[in-house]
C-alpha positions as CSV (number, residue, x, y, z in Angstrom):
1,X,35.1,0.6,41.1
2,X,35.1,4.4,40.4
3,X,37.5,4.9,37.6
4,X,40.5,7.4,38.2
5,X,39.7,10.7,36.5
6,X,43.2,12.0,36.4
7,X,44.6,12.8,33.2
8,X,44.7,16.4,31.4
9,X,41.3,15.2,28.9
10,X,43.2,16.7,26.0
11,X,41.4,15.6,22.8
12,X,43.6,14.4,19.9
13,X,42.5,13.6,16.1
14,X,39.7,14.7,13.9
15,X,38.2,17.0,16.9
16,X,40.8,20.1,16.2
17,X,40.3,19.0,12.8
18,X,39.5,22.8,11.2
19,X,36.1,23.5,10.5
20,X,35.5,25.3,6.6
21,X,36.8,28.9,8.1
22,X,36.0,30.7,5.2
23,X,34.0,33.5,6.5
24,X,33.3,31.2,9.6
25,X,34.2,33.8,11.8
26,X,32.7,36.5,10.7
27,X,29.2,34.1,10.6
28,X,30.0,33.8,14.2
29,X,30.5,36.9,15.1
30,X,26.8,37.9,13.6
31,X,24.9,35.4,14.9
32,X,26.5,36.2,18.4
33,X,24.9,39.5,17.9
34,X,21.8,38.6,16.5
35,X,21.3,36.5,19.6
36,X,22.2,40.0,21.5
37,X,25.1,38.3,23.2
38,X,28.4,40.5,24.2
39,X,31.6,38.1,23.7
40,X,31.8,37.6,27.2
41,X,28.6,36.3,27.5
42,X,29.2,34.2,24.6
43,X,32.5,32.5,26.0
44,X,30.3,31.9,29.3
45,X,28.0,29.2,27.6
46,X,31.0,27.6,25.7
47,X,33.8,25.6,27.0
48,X,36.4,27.9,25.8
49,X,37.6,31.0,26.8
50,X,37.0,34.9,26.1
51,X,39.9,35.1,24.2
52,X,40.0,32.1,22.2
53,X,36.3,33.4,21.0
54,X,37.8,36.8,20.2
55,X,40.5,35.3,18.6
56,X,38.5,33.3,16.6
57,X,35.7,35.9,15.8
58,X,38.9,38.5,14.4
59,X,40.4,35.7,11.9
60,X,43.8,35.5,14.4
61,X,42.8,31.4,14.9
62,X,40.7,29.4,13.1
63,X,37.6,27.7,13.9
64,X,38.1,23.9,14.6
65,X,35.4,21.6,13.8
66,X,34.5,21.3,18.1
67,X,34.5,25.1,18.4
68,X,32.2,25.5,15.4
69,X,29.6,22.5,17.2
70,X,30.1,24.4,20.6
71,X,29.0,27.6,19.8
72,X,26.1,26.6,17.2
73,X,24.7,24.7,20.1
74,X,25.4,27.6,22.2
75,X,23.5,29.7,20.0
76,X,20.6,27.1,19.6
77,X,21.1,27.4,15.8
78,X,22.6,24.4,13.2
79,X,26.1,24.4,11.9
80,X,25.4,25.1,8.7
81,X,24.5,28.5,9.9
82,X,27.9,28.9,10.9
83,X,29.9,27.1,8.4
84,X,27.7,28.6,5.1
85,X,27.9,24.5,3.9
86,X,26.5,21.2,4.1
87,X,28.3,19.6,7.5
88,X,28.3,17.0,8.8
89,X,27.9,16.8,12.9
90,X,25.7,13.1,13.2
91,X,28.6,11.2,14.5
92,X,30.3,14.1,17.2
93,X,26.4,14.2,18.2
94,X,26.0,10.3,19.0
95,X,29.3,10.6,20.5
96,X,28.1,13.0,23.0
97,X,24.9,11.1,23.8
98,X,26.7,8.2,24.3
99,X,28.8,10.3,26.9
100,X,25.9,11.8,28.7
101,X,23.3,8.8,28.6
102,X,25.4,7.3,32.0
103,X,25.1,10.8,33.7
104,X,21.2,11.1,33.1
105,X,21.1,7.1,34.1
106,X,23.5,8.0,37.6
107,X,20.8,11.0,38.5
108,X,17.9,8.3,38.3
109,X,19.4,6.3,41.3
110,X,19.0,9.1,43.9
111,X,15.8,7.6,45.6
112,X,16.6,4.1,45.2
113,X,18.6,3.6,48.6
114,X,21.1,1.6,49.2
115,X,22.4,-1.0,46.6
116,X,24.3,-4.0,47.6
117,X,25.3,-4.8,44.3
118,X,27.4,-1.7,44.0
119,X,31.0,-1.5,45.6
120,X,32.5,1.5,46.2
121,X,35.6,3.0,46.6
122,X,36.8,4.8,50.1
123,X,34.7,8.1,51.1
124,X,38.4,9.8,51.0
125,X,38.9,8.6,47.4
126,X,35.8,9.6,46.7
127,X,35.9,12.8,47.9
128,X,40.0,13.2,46.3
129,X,37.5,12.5,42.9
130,X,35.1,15.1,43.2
131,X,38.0,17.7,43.5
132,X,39.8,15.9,40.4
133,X,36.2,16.6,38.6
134,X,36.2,20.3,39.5
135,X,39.4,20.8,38.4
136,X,38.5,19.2,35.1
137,X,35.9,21.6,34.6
138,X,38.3,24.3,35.8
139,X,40.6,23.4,32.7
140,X,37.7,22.9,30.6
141,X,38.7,18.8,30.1
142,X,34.7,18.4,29.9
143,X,35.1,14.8,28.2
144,X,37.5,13.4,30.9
145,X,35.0,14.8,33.8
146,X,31.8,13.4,31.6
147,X,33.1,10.5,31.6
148,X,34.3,10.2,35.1
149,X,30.8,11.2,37.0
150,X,28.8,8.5,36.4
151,X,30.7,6.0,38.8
152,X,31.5,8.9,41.5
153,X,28.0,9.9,41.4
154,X,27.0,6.0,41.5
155,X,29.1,5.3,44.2
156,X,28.6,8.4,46.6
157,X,24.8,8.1,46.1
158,X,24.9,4.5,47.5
159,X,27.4,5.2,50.3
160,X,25.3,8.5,51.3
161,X,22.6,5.5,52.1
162,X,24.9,2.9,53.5
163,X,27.0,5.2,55.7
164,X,25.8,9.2,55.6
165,X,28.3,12.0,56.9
166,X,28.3,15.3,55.9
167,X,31.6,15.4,54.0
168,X,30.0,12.5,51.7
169,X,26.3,14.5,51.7
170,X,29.0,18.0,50.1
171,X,30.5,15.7,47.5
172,X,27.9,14.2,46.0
173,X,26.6,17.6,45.9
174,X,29.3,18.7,44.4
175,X,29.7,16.0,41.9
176,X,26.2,17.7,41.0
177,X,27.1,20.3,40.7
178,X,30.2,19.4,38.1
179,X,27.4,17.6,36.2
180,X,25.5,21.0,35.9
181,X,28.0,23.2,35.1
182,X,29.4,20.2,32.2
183,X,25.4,19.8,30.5
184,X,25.5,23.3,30.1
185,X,28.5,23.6,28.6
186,X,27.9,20.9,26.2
187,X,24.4,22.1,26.0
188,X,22.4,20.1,26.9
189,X,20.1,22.4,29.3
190,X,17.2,20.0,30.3
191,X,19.9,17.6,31.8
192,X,21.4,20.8,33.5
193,X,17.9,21.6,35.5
194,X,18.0,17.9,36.9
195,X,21.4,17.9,38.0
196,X,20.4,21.3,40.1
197,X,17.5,19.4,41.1
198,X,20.0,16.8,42.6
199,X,21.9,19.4,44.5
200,X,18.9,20.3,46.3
201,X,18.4,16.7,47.1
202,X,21.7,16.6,48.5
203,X,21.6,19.4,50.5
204,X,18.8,18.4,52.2
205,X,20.6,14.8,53.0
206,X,23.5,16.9,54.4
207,X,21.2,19.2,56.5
208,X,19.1,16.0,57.8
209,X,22.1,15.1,59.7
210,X,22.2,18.4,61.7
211,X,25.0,19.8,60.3
């Protein structure tokens, strides 16, 4: 069963943690240039917003240990670049492949068919989770949506076999499309371009039924 992705995805403990500001910002602020990005531009490839970057990049907040991560991978550079130190990011890494390995697994499933093994939940429920995802996105709760897509995409790929409409056909496509826009955020771009791959796929399920 698809598990509920309600909840606001707030993270708690070490991951607000503050990252060795000393200068941090001002490190951001000139490898943003040096990669020729405006702020705005910058905020766009991060999940937080314009003004928490300006904030940050002006000393007004300081940069926590997942802001620090977010925009080094942003930037395509390592931490260290950022932080002037030593710094350790190994374990936040494995945590995130550990959080993205069962999205790359659910995108492998779209040509497979129908699975008997695999129960689903309602197509209204399924749908309600799709929007839940979106909003997650929205509020930039990328973990709790990560976390969530697997199962919805499991489950809407095997029902778009086992009983195809069009309003199953637009979710999953949508669920897609949620996957997209959280591997880019979290950077990880090659898992981006599949998930747009998969929205194709999709679209051509939901046009094959004449709609």
């Amino acid at each position: 069963m698809t598990r509920s992705v309600r909840g606001d995805g707030s993270e708690t403990g070490d991951r607000y943690a503050d990252a060795d500001d000393d200068h941090t910002d001002t490190r951001i602020k000139e490898q943003r240039r040096l990669a020729g990005l405006t702020q705005r531009e910058l905020s766009d490839r991060i999940p937080y917003s314009y003004s928490w970057l300006t904030q940050v990049e002006c000393g007004a907040r300081p940069a926590s240990v997942d802001f620090v991560a977010a925009v080094a991978r942003a930037l395509r550079i390592d931490v260290t670049v950022l932080t002037g130190q030593p710094y350790v990011t190994q374990m936040r890494e494995d945590r995130l492949a550990e959080l993205i390995r069962p999205i790359r697994e659910s995108f492998d499933l779209h040509d497979l068919g129908d699975d008997p093994r695999v129960t689903t939940c309602t197509a209204g429920e399924l749908v309600t989770f799709t929007e839940e995802l979106c909003a997650h996105v929205r509020a930039t709760h990328l973990h709790a949506a990560a976390a969530a897509l697997p199962d919805v995409i499991t489950e809407l790929t095997v029902l778009c076999q086992r009983s195809p409409t069009t309003e199953l056909w637009r979710a999953l496509g949508s669920s897609y499309r949620t996957a997209h826009d959280v591997t880019v955020k979290l950077g990880f771009f090659d898992l981006a371009g599949v998930a747009l791959d998969r929205l194709g796929w999709a679209g051509l399920g939901w046009a094959g039924l004449g709609c």
